[in-house]
C-alpha positions as CSV (number, residue, x, y, z in Angstrom):
1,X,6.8,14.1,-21.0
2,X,3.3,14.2,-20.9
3,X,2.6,17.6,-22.8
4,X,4.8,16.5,-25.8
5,X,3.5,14.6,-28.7
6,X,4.9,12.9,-31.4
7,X,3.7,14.1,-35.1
8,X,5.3,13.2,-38.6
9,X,5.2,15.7,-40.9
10,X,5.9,14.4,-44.8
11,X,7.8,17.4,-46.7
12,X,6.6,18.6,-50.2
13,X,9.8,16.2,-51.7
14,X,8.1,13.3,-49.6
15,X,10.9,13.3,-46.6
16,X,9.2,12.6,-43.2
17,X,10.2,14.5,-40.4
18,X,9.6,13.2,-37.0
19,X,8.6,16.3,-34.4
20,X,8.0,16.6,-31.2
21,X,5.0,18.8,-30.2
22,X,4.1,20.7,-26.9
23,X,0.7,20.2,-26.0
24,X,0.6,23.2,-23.4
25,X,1.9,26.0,-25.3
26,X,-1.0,26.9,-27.6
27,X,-0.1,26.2,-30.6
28,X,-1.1,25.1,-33.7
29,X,0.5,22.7,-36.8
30,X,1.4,25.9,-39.1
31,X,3.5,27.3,-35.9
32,X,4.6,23.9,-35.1
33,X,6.1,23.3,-38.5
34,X,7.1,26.7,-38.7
35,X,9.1,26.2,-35.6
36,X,10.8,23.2,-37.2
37,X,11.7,25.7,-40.2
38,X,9.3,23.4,-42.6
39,X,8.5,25.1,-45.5
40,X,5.0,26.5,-44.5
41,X,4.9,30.5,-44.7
42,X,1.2,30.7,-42.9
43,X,1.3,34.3,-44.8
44,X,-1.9,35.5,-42.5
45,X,-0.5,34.3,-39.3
46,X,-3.2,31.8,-38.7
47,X,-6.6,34.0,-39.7
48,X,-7.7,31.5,-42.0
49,X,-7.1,34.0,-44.7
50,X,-4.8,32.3,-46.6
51,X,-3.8,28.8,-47.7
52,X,-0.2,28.9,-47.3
53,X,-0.2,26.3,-44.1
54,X,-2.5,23.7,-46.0
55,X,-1.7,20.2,-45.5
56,X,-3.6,16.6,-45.8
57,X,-4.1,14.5,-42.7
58,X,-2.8,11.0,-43.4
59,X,-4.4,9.8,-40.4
60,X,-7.7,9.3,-38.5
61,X,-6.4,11.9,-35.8
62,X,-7.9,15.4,-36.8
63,X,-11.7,15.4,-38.2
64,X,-12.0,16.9,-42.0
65,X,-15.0,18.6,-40.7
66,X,-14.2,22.6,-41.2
67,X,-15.1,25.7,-40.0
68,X,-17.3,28.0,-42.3
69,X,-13.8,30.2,-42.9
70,X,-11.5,27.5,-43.3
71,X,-14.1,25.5,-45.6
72,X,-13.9,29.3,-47.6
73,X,-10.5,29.7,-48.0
74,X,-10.3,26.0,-49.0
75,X,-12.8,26.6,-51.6
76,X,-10.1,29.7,-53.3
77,X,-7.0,27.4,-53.3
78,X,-5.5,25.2,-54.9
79,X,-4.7,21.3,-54.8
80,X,-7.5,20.8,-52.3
81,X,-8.1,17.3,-51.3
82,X,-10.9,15.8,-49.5
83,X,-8.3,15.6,-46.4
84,X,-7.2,19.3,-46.9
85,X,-6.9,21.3,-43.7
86,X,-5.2,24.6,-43.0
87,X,-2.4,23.7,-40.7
88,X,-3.4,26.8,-38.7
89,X,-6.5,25.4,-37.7
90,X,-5.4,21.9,-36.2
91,X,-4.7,23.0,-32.6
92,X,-2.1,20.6,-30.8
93,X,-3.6,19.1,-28.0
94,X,-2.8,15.7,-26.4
95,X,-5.3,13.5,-29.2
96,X,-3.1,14.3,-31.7
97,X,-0.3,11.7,-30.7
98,X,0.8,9.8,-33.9
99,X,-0.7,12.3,-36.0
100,X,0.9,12.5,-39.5
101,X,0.4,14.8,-42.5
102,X,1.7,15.7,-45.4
103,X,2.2,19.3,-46.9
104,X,0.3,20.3,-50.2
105,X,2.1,21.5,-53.0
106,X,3.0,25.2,-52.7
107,X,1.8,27.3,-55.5
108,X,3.3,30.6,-56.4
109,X,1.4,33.5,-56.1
110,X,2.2,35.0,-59.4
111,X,3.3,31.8,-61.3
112,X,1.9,30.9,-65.0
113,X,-0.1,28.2,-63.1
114,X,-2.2,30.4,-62.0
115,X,-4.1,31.0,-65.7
């Protein structure tokens, strides 16, 4: 089909999960891998306002160039990596084919890592 794309997705235990992604419906790589039930909780519903959808692009597909509020939220969280981008801002469109990226650690909101 021509408004489905294939995208691997590399879980936090390093599992890669092969998805296929509808180009036509809007959506973005936090829903998409919220769809697949992937462990991404997107906790703002895709505002940017949190980091809970961050992942690192493993390929040339998505530029790392961010949006002032992404590059702010980015700057509050944690395990950022040059190739860090919040999921929720990576819109699926047809470009994306053979994408892959890999989800950053999760970090607990009220964990002793956080001193």
């Amino acid at each position: 089909m021509e408004n489905l794309i294939n995208i691997t997705v590399v879980d936090r235990e390093g599992k890669e999960h092969k998805l296929e992604a509808p180009t036509d419906m809007n959506m973005n790589m936090m829903e998409l891998c919220k769809s697949y039930e992937l462990p991404v909780a997107g906790t703002c519903g895709g505002m940017a306002m949190c980091a809970s959808c961050q992942m690192y692009v493993l390929t040339d597909h998505v530029p790392i160039e961010r949006s002032y509020d992404e590059q702010a939220m980015l700057d509050e969280a944690w395990n950022v990596e040059d190739n860090s981008r919040l999921g929720c801002q990576i819109k699926l469109n047809n470009n994306l084919e053979g994408l892959k990226v890999q989800l950053a650690p999760h970090v607990e909101e009220n964990s002793d890592d956080d001193w």
